[in-house]
MDTraj code that builds the backbone (N, CA, C; nanometers):
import mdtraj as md
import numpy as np

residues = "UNK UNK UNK UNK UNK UNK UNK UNK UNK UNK UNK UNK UNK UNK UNK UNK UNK UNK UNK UNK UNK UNK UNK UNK UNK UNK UNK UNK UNK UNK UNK UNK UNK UNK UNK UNK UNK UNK UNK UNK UNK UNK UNK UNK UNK UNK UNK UNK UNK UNK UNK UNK UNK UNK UNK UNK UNK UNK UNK UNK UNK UNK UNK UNK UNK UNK UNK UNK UNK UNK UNK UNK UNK UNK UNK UNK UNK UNK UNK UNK UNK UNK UNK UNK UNK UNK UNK UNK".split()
xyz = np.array([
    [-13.0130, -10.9811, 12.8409],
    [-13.1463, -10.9318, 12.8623],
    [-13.2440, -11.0486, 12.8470],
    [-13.3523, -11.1026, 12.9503],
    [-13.4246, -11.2114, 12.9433],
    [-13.5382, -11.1627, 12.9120],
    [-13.6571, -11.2062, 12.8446],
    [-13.7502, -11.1553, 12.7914],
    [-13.8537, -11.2578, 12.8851],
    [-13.9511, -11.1396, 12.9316],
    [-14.0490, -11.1664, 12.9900],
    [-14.1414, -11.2655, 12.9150],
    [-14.2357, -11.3607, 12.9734],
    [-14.3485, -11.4782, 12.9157],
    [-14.3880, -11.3548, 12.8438],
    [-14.4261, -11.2482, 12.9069],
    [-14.5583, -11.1863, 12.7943],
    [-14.4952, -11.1639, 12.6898],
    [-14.3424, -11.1123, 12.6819],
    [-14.3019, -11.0262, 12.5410],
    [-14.2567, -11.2111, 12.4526],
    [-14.2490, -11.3067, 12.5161],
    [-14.2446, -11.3836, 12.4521],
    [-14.3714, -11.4765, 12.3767],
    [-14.5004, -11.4503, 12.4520],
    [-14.6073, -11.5018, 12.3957],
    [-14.6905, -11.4031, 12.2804],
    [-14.5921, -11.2246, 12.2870],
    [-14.6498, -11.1760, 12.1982],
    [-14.5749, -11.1825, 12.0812],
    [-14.4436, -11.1886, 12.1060],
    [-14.3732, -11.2456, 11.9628],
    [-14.4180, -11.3758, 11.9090],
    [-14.4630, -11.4657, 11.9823],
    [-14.5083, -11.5677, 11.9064],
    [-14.6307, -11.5716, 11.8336],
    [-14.6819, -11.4717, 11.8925],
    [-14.8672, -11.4551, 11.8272],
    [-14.8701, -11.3871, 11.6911],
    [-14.7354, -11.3460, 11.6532],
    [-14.6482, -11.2286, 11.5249],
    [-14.6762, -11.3792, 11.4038],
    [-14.6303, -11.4849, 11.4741],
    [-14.6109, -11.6083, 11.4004],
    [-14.6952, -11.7047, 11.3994],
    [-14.8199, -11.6918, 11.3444],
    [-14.9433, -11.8147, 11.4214],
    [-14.8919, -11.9380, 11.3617],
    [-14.8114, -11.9731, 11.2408],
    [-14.8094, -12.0897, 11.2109],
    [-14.6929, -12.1687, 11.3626],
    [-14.6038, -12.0862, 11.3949],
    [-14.5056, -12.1369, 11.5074],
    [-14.5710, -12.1641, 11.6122],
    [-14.6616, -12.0703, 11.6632],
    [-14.7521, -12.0436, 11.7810],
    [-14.8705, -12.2212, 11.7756],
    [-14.8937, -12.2663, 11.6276],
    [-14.9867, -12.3818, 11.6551],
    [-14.8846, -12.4789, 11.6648],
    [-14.7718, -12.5019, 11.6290],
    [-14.6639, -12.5658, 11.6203],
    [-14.6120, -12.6303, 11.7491],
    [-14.6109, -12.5197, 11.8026],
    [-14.5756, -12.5198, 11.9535],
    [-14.6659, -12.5726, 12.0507],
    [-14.8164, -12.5186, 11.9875],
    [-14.8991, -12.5706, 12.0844],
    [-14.9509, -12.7280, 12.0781],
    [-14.8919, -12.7459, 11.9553],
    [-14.9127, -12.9432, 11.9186],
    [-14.7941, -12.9970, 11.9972],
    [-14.6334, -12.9770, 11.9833],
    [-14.5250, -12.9843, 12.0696],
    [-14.5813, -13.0098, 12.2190],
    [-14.6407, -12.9131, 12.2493],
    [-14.6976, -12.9093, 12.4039],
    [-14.7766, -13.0335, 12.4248],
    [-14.8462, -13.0120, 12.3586],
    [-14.9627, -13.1643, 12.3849],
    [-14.8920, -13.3039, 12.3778],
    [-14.8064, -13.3164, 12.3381],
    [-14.7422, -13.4354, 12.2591],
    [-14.6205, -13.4594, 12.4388],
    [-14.5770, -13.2990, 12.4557],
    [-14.5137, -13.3346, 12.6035],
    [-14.5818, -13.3612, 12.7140],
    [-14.7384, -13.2911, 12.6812],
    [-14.8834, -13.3183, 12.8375],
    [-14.8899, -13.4545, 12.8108],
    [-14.8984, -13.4887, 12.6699],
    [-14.9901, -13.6818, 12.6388],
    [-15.1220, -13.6333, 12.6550],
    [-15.1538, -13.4963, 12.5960],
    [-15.2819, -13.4805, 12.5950],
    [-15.3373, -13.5111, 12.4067],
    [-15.4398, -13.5548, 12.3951],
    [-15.5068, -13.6209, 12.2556],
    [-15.4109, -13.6977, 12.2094],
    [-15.4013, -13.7696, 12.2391],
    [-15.2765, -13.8712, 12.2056],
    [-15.2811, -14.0098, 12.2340],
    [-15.3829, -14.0566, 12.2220],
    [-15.4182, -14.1892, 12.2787],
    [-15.3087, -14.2959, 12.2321],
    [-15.2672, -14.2471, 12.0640],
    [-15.1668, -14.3328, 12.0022],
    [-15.0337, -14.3587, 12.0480],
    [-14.9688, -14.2763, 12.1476],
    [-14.8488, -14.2469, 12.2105],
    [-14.8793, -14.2892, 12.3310],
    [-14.8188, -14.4403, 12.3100],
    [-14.8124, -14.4936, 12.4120],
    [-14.6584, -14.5555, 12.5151],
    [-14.5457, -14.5027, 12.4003],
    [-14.4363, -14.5405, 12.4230],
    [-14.3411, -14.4223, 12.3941],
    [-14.1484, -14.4411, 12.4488],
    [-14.1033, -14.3510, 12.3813],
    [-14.0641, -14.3367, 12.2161],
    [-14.1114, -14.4605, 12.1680],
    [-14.0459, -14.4657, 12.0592],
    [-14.1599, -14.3853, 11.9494],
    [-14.2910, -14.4022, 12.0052],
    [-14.3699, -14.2979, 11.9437],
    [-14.3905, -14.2186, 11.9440],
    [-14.3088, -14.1256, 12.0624],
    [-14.3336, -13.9888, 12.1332],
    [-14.2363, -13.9094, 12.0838],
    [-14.0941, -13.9865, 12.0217],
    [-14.0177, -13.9506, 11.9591],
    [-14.0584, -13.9109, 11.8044],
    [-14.1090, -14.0270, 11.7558],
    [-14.1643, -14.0180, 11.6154],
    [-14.2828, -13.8970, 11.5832],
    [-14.3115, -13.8978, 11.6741],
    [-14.4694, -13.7363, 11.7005],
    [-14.3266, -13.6457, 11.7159],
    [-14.2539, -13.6032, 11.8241],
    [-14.2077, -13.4913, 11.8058],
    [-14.0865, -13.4681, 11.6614],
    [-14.0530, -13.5452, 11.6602],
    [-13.9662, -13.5570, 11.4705],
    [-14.0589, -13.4771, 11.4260],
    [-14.1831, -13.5668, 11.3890],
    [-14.2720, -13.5280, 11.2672],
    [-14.2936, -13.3610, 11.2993],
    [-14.3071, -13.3250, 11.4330],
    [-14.2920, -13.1673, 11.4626],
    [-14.2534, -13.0724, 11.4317],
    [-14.1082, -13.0939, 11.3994],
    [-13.9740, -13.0456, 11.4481],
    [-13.8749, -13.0504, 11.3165],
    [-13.9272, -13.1602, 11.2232],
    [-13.8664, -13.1220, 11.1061],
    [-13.9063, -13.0146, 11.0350],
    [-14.0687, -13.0292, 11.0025],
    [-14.0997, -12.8863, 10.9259],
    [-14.0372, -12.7747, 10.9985],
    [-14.0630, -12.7394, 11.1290],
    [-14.0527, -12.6806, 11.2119],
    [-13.9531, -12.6134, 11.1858],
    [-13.8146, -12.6460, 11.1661],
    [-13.6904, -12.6210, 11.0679],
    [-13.6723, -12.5446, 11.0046],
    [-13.7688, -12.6255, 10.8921],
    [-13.7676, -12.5842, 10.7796],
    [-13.8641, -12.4569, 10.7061],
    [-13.9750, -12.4092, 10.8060],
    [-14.0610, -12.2519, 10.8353],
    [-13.9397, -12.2246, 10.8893],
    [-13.8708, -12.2134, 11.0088],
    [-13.8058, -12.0679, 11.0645],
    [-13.6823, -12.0533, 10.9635],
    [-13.6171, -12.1053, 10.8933],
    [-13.5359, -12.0789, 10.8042],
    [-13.5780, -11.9947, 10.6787],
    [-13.7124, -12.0630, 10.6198],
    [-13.7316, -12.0205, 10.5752],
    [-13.8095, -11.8372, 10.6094],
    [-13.8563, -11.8654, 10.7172],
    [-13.9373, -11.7072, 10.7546],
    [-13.8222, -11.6179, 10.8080],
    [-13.6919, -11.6770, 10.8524],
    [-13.5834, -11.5974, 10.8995],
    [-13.5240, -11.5411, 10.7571],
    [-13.4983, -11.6232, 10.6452],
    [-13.4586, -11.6153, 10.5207],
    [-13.5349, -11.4393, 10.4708],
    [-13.6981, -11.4843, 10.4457],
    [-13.7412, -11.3606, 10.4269],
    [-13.7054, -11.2471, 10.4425],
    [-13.7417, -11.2607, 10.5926],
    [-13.7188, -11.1094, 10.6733],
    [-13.5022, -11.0569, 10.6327],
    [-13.4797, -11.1439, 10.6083],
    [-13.3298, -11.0819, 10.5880],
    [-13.3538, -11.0492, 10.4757],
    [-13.3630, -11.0707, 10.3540],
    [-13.4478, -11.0123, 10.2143],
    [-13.5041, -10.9087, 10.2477],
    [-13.6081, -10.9137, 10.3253],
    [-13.6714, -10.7793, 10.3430],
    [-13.5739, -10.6639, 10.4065],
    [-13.4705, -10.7135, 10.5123],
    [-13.4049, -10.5861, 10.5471],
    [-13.2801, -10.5443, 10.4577],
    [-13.2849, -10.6341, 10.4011],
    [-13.1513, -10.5851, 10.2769],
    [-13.2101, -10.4696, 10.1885],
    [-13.3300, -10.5097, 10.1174],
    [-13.3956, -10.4688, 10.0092],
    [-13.4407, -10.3053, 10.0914],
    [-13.4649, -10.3271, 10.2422],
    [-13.5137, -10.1541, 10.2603],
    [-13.3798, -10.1128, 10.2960],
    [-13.2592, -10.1282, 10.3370],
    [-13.1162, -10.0905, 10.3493],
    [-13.0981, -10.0151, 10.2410],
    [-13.0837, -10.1095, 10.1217],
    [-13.0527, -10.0349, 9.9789],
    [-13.1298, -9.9279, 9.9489],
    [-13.3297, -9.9497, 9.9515],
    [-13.4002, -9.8040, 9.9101],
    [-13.3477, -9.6969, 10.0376],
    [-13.2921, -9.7124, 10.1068],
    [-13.2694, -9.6288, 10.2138],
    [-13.1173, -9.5697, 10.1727],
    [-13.0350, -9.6431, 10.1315],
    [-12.8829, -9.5651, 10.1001],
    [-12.8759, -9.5190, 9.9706],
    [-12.9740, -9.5802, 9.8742],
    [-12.9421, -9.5679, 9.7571],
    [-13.0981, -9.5226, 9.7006],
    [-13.1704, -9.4020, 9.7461],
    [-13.2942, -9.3918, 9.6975],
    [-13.3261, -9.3868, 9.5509],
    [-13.1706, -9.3410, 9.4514],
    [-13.2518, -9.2876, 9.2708],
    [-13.2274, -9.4490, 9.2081],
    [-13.1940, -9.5430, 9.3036],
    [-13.1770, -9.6709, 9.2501],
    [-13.3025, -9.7556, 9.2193],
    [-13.3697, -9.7865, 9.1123],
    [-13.4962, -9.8258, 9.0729],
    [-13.5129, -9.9680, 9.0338],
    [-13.6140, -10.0747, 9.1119],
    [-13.5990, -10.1831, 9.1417],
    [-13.6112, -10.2307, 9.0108],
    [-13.5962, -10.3843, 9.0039],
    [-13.5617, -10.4283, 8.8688],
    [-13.7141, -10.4815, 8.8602],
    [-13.7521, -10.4851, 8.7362],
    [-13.8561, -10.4991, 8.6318],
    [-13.8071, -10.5160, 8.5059],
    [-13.9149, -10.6086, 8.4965],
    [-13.8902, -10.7225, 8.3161],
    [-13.9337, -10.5746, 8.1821],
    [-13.8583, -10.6024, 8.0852],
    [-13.9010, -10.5217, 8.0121],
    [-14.0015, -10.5165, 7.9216],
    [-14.1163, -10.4444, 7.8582],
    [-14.2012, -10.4491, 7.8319],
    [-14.1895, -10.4333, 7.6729],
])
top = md.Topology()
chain = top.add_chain()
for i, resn in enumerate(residues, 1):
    res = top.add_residue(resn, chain, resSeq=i)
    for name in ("N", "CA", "C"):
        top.add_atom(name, md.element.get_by_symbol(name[0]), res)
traj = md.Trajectory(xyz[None], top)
């Protein structure tokens, strides 16, 4: 199943930090504001600097959301099960 530009520009709008991410990526492939990139060896070094964090958000925001669907799995199979809290 291929996902249409739109259903793909609205999943990305879900994610604004990816969505500006992408849109610096882009510029860096136009050579638009970029006066400093004048070679490949700097065009490389701009998209690195991109692409590492870059990494390291979707792991981490993929990480989340699996946390989050575990944690409603369990209140969902196991509703008299009562989340953990420090004792008072």
């Amino acid at each position: 199943m291929s996902q249409s530009n739109k259903e793909f520009l609205a999943q990305l709008e879900k994610h604004p930090e990816l969505l500006e991410r992408m849109k610096r990526l882009l510029k860096i492939v136009d050579g638009e504001g970029s006066d400093e990139i004048r070679n490949a060896n700097m065009a490389e070094y701009a998209v690195t600097y991109e692409l590492r964090p870059l990494g390291k958000e979707l792991l981490q925001d993929w990480s989340k959301r699996q946390v989050a669907r575990a944690n409603k799995n369990i209140k969902t199979s196991l509703p008299d099960v009562l989340p953990h809290s420090k004792k008072k």
